[in-house]
C-alpha positions as CSV (number, residue, x, y, z in Angstrom):
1,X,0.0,0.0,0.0
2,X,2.4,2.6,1.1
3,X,4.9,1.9,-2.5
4,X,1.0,2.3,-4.4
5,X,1.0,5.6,-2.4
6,X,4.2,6.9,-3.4
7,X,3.6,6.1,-7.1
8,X,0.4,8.4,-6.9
9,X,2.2,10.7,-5.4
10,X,0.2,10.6,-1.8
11,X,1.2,11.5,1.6
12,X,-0.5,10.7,4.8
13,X,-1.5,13.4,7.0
14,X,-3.2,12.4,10.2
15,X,-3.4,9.0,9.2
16,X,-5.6,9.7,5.9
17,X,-3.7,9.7,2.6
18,X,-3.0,13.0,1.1
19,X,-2.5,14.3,-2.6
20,X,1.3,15.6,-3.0
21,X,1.9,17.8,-5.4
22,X,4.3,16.7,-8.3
23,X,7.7,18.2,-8.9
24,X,8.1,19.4,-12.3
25,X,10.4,16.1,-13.0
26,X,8.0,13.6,-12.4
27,X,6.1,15.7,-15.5
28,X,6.7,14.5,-19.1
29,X,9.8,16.0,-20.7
30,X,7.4,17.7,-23.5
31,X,7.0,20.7,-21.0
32,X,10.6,21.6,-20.6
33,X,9.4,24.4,-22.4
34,X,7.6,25.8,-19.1
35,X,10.7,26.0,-17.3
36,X,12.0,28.2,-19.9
37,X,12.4,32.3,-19.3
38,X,9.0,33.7,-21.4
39,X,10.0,35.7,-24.1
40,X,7.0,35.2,-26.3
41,X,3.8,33.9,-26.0
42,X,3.6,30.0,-26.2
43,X,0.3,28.9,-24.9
44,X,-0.4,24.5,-26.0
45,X,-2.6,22.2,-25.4
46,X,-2.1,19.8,-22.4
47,X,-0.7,16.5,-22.8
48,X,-4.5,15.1,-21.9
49,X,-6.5,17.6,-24.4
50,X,-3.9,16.4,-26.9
51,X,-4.4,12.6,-26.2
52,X,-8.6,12.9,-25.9
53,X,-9.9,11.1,-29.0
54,X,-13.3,10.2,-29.8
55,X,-13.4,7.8,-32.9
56,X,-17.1,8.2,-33.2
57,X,-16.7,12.4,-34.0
58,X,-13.0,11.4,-35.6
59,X,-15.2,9.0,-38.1
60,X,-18.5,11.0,-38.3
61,X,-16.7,14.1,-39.2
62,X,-14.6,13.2,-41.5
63,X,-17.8,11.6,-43.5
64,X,-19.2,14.6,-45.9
65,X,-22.8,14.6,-45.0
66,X,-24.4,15.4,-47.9
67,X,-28.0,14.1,-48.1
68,X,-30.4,14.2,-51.4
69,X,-32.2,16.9,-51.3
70,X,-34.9,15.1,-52.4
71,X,-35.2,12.8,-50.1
72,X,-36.4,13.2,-46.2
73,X,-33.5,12.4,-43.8
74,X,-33.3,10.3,-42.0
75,X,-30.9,9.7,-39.2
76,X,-30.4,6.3,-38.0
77,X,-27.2,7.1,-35.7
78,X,-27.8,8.8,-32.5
79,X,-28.4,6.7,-29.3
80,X,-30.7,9.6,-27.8
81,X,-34.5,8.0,-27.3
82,X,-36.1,11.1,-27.3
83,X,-34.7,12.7,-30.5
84,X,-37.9,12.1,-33.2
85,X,-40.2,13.4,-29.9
86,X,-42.5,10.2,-30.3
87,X,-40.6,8.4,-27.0
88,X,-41.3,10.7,-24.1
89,X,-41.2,10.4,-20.4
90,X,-43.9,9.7,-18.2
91,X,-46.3,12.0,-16.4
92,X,-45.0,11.1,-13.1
93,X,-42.1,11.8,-13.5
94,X,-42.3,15.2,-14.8
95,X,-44.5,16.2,-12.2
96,X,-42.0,15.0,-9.7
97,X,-39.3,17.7,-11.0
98,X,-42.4,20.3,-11.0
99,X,-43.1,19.2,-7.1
100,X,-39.3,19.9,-6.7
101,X,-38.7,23.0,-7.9
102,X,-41.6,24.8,-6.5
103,X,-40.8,23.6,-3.0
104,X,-37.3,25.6,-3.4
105,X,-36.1,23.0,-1.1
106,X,-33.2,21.9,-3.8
107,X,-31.5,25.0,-5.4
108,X,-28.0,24.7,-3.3
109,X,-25.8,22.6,-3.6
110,X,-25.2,18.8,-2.7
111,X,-22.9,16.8,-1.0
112,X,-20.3,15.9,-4.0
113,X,-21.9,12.0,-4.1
114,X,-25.1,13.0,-4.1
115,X,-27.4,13.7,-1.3
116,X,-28.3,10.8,1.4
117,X,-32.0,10.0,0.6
118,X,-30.8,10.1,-3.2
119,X,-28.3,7.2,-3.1
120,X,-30.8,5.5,-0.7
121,X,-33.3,5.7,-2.8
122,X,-31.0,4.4,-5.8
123,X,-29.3,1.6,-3.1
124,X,-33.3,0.3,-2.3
125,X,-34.4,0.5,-6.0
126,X,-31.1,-1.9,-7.1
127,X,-30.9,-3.6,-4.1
128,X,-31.5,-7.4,-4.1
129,X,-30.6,-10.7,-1.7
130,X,-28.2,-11.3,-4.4
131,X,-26.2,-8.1,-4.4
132,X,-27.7,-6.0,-0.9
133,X,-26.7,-2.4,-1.2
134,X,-26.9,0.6,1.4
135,X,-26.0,4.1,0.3
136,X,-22.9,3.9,1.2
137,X,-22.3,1.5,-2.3
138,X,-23.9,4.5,-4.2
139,X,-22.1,7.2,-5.9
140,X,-24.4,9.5,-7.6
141,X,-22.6,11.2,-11.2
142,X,-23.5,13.2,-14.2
143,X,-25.0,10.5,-16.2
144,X,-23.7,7.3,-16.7
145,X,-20.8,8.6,-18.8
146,X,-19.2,10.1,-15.7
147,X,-19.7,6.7,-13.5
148,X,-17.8,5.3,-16.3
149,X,-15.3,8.0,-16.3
150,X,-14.4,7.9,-12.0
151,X,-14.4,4.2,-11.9
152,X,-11.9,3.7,-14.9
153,X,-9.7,6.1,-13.0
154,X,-10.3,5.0,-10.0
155,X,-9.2,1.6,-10.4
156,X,-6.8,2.8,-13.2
157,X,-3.3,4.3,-13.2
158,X,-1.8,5.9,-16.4
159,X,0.4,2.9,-18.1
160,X,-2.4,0.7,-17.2
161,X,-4.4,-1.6,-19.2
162,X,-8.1,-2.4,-19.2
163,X,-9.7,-4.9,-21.1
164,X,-12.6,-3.3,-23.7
165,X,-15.2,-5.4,-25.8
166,X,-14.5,-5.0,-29.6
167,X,-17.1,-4.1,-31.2
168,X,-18.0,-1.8,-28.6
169,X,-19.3,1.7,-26.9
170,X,-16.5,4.0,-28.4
171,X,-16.7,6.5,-24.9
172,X,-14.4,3.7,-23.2
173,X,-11.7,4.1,-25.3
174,X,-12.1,7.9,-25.1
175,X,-11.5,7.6,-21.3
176,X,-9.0,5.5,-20.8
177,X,-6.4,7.1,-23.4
178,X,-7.1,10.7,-22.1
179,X,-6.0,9.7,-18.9
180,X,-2.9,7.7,-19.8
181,X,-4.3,4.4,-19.8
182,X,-4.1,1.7,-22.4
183,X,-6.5,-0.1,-23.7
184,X,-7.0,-3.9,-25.1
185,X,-9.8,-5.1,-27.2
186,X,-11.3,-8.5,-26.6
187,X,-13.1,-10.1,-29.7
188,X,-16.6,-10.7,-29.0
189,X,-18.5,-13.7,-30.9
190,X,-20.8,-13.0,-34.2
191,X,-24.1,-14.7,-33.7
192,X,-25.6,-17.4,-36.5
193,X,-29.1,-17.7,-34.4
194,X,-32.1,-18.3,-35.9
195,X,-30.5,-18.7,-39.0
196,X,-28.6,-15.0,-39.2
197,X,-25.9,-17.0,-41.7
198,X,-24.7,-14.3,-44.3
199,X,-25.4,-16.7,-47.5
200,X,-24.7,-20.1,-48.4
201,X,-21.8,-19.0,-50.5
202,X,-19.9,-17.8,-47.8
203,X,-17.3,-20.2,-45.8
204,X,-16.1,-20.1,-41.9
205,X,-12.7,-19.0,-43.6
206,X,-14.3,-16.3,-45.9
207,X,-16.2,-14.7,-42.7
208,X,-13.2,-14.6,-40.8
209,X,-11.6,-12.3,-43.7
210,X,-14.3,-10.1,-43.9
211,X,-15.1,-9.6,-40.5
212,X,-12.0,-10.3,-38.6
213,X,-14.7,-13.0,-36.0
214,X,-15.3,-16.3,-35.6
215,X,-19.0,-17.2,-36.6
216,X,-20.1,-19.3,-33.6
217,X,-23.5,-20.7,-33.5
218,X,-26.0,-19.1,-31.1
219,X,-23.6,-17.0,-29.4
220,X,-24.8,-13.7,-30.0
221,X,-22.3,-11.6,-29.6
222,X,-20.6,-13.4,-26.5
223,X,-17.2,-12.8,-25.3
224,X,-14.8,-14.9,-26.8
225,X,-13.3,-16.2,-23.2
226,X,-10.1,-17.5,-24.6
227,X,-9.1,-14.9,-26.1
228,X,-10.8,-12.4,-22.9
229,X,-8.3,-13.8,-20.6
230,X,-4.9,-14.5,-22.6
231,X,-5.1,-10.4,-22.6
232,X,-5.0,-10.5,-19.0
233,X,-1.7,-8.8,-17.4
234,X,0.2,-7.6,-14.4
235,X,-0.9,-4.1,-15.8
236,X,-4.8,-4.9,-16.2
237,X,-6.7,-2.8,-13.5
238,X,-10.4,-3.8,-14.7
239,X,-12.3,-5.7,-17.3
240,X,-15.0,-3.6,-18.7
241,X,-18.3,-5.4,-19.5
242,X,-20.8,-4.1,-21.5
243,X,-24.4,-5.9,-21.1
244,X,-26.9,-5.6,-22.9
245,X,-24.8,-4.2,-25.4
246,X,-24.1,-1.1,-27.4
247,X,-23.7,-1.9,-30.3
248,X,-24.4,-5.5,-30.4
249,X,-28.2,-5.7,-28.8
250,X,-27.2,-8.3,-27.2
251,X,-27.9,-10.3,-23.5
252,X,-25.9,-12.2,-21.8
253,X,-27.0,-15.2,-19.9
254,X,-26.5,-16.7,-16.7
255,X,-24.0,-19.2,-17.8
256,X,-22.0,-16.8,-19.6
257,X,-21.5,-14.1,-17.0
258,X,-20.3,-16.8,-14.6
259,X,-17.5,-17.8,-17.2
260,X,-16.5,-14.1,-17.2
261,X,-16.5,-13.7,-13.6
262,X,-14.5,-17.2,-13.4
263,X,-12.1,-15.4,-15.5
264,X,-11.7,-12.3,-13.1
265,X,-11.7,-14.4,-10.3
266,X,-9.0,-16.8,-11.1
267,X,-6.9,-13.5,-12.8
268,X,-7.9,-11.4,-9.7
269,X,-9.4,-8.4,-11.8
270,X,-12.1,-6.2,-11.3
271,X,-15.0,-6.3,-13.5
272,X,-16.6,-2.2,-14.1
273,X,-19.9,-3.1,-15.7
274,X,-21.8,-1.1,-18.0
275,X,-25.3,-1.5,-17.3
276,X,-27.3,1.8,-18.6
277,X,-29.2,-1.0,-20.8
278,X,-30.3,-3.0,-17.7
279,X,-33.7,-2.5,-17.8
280,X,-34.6,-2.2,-21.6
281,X,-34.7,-5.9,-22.2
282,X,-37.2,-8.0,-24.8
283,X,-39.8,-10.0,-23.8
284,X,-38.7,-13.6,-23.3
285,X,-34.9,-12.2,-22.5
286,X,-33.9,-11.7,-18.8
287,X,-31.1,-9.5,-17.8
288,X,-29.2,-10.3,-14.7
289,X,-26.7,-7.7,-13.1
290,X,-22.4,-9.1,-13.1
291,X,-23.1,-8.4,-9.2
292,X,-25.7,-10.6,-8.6
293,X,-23.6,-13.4,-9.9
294,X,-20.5,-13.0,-8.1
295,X,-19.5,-14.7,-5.2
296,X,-15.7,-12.6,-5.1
297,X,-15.2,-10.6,-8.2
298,X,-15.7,-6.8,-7.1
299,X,-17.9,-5.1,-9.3
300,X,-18.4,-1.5,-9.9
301,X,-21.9,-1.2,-11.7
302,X,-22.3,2.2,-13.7
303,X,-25.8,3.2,-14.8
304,X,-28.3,6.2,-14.9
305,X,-32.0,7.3,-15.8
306,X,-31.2,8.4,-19.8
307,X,-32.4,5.3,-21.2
308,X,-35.1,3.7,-19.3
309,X,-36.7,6.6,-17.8
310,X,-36.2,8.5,-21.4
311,X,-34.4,11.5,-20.1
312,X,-30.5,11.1,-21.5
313,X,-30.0,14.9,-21.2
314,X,-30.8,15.2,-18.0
315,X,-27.2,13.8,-17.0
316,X,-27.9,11.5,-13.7
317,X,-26.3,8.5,-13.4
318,X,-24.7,6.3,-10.7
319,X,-22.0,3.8,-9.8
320,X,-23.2,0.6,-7.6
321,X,-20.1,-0.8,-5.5
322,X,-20.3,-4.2,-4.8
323,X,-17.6,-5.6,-2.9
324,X,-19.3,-8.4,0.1
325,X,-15.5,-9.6,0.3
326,X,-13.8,-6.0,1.2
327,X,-11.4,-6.6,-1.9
328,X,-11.3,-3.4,-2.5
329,X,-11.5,-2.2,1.1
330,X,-11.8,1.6,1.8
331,X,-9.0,2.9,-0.5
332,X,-11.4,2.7,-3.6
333,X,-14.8,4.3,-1.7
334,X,-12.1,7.3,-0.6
335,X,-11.2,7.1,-4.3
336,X,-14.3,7.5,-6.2
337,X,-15.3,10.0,-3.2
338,X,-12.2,12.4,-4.1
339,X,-12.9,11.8,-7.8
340,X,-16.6,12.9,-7.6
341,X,-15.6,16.4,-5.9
342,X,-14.1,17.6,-9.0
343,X,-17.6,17.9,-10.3
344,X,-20.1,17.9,-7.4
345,X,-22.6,15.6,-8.7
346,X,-25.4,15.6,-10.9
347,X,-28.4,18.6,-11.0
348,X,-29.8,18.4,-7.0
349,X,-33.8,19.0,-8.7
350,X,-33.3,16.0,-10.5
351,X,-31.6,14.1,-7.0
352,X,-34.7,15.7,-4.9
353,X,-36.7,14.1,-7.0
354,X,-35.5,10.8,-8.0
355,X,-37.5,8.3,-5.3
356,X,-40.4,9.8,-7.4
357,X,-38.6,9.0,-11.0
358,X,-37.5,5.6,-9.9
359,X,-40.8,4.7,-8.4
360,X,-43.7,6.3,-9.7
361,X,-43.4,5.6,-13.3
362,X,-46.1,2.8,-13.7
363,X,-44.8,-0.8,-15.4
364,X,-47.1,0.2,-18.6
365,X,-44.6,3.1,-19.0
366,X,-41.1,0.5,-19.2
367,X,-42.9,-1.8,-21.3
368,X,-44.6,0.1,-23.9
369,X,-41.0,1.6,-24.7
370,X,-39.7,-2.1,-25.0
371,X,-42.5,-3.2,-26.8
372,X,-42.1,-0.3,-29.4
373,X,-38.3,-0.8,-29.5
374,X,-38.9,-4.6,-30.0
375,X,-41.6,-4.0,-32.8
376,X,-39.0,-1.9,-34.5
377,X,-36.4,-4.4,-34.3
378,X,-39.0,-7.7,-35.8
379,X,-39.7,-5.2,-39.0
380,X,-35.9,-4.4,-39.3
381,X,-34.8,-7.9,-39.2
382,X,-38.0,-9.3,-41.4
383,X,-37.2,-5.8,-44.3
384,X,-33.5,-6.4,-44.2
385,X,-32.6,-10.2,-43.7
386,X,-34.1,-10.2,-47.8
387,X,-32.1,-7.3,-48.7
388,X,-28.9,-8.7,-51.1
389,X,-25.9,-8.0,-49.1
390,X,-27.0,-7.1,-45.6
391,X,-27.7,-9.6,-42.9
392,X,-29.6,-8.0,-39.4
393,X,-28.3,-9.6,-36.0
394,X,-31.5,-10.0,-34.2
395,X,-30.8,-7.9,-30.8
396,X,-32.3,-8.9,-27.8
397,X,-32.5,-5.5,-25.8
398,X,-31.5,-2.1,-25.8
399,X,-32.3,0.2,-28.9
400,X,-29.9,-1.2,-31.7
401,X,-29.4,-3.6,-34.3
402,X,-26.1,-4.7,-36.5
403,X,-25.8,-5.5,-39.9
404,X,-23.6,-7.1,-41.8
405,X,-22.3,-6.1,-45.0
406,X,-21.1,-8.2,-47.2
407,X,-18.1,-5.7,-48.8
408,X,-17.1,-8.1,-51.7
409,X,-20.7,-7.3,-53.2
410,X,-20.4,-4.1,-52.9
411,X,-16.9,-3.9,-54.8
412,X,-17.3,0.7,-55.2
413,X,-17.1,0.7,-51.9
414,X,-13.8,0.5,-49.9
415,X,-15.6,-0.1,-46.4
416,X,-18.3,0.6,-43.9
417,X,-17.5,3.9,-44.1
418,X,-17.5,4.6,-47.5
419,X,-20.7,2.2,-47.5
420,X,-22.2,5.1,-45.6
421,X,-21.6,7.9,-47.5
422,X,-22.7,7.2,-50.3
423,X,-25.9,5.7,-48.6
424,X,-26.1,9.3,-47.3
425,X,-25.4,10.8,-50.6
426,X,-27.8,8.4,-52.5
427,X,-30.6,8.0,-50.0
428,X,-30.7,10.8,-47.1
429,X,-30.3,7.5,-44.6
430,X,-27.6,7.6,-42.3
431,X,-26.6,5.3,-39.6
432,X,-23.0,4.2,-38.1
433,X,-20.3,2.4,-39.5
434,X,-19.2,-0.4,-36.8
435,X,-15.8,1.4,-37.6
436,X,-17.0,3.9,-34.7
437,X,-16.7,0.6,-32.9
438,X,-13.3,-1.1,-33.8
439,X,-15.2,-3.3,-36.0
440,X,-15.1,-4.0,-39.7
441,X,-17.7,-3.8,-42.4
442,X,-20.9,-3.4,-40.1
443,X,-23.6,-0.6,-39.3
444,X,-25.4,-0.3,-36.3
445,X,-29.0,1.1,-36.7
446,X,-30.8,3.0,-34.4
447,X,-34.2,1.2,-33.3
448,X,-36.4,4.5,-31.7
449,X,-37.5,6.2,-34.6
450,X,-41.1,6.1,-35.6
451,X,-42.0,2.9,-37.5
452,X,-43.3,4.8,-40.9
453,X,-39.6,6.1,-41.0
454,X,-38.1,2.9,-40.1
455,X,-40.3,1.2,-43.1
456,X,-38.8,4.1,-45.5
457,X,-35.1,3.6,-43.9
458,X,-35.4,0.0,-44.8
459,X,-36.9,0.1,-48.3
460,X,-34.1,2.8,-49.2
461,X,-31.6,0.4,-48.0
462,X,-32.8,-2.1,-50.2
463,X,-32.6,0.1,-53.3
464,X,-29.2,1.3,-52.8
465,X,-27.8,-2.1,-52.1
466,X,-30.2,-3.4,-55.2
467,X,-28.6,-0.7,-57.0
468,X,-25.2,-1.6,-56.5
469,X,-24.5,-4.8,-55.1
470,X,-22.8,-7.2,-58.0
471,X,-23.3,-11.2,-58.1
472,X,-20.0,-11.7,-60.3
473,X,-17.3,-10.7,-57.2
């Protein structure tokens, strides 16, 4: 403990570790230039704005959006629920924020973790024999992006690696690499459910080429374990687990989660899971929580109201410890406590009034959001698995779907990116190219628009690839 403390540069004072503040040689030798007598100006970027890279924007933005003019567009991309305005909140819960502001009760500021009937109220709502929490376990943030962000660096040091699902949410890799730490992709599995298989005249050996994956019968999307744990190192401070998942629209079952946690356990590593998608499950799937499977492995669960509740710019979110061995003791509580004070915590209306938000929402609400999402996801698969050249990945949750392309059809177009932009330029339909998620020659559609747009998305996507997919290559 007291070497760990030295190498963060912490001092104790009164028996509780201190920050010390760094001499300028324990800084990297890029800012020599500070030391020097100012003669001019010579303002730059810091070393962490320079290494802050979002390959979503990086690949978005370099993609010249031009749609036809004559065409509606129509945007398939954005993971926001609420964007075409026909997915809205409920009643209760807005009337809960109206109950909040005009007692004047929450207009000053909050304890940097969030106040005490807040994380109760979040301990009680996640709270189950399985995984017990008390406020104490919960650390209230500005939407889940944020819990992400304090428990990668609070389990993290710079030169550190942690272990990322490839394809996969791009905001991880963003993280890790602006605060030093390296990152590792583990290869999750391509489903062939339900007969997903691209065509006939594609081989194991062919797949691999074009998609860089093994095609493994009713995976879906799985973690390919072998290769999950042969990235495991002295360096690795956390495995990252994404379920359901963004991209993929996929849900793990019991079994599986138990192999990754035998994983952890046996390597000794942390598991930070991802769980904003919890709750927004098919019917007929069933999500179960890492925690509530563990017997050892410490978990740090991140989540938040965007998705479920359908209010992603409302920025609340949370991080759930679960630790019934002490693994992790006090050292990372005091971390993610320090960590949370540089931003002290998410908007105190929204806190006063979560009990309300969690609670009040009636069980119609939650499932006439799946059931739309769901419906949306049936007409995709049905319009697209007939479409030459594509082939859907049914999801099982959340509000995406994957689709395959298969790029020697499609021999004008370089990629998945390129694939785009001309779908753009053709067709006024845009959606992601799995490059945005270290994958190859995938998109990932968006599942919340309004079903008459969805229809048109999909019948455009069968003329363009109609249009210009070739039988001869």
């Amino acid at each position: 403990m007291e070497n760990r403390m030295k190498q963060a540069g912490m001092r104790k004072a009164s028996g509780v570790p201190m920050p010390v503040q760094l001499t300028a040689d324990a800084w990297p030798r890029d800012y020599e230039w500070r030391s020097q007598q100012r003669q001019q100006w010579n303002v730059r970027a810091s070393i962490q704005a320079k290494q802050t890279f979002n390959p979503i924007r990086s690949i978005v933005d370099g993609i010249k959006i031009c749609p036809n003019s004559s065409k509606e567009f129509i945007s398939l991309s954005i993971g926001d629920p609420t964007v075409f305005g026909n997915l809205v909140t409920d009643g209760t819960v807005r009337a809960a924020i109206k109950e909040v502001v005009d007692s004047g009760n929450f207009d000053g500021y909050a304890p940097a973790i969030g106040y005490q009937t807040t994380r109760d109220a979040v301990a009680k709502y996640y709270s189950c024999p399985e995984a017990p929490l008390e406020a104490k376990d919960v650390i209230m943030t500005n939407g889940c992006s944020q819990a992400i962000d304090l428990a990668i660096n609070v389990l993290a040091n710079p030169g550190d690696n942690i272990l990322i699902p490839k394809p996969g949410f791009s905001l991880y890799k963003t993280l890790a690499l602006s605060a030093g730490i390296q990152i590792r992709h583990y290869n999750l599995l391509v489903s062939t459910m339900q007969s997903q298989i691209i065509t006939p005249t594609v081989s194991q050996q062919q797949w691999v080429s074009l998609y860089g994956v093994t095609l493994q019968p009713e995976r879906s999307w799985e973690v390919d374990l072998k290769h999950l744990e042969s990235l495991v190192d002295g360096q690795t401070a956390c495995i990252v687990i994404n379920n359901p998942s963004n991209p993929c629209g996929s849900v793990f079952n019991h079994q599986h989660i138990r192999d990754i946690l035998q994983i952890a356990e046996k390597k000794h590593v942390p598991i930070l899971a991802d769980e904003i998608y919890g709750d927004l499950v098919f019917p007929g799937e069933e999500f179960i929580s890492v925690a509530q499977l563990s017997r050892s492995v410490p978990v740090l669960a991140c989540g938040g109201l965007a998705k479920r509740w359908l209010v992603p710019g409302w920025r609340v979110g949370w991080i759930l410890i679960h630790d019934r061995d002490g693994i992790m003791g006090s050292e990372i509580r005091d971390g993610l406590i320090r960590l949370s004070q540089k931003i002290l915590g998410p908007s105190t209306i929204i806190q006063g009034a979560l009990n309300h938000i969690l609670n009040k929402p009636p069980e119609s609400f939650f499932m006439n959001t799946i059931n739309f999402i769901k419906s949306n996801a049936d007409l995709c698969f049905d319009r697209l698995s007939s479409v030459p050249g594509l082939t859907p990945i049914l999801p099982r949750g959340t509000m995406y779907m994957m689709v395959a392309i298969e790029m020697d059809k499609f021999p004008e177009f370089e990629d998945d990116v390129n694939f785009i932009q001309a779908l753009v330029t053709e067709q006024s339909v845009f959606c992601l190219p799995a490059k945005c998620f270290e994958f190859n020659n995938y998109i990932r559609l968006v599942l919340t628009v309004p079903t008459p747009l969805m229809l048109q998305a999909c019948q455009r996507l069968w003329d363009f690839c109609q249009k210009h997919y070739s039988s001869s290559t």
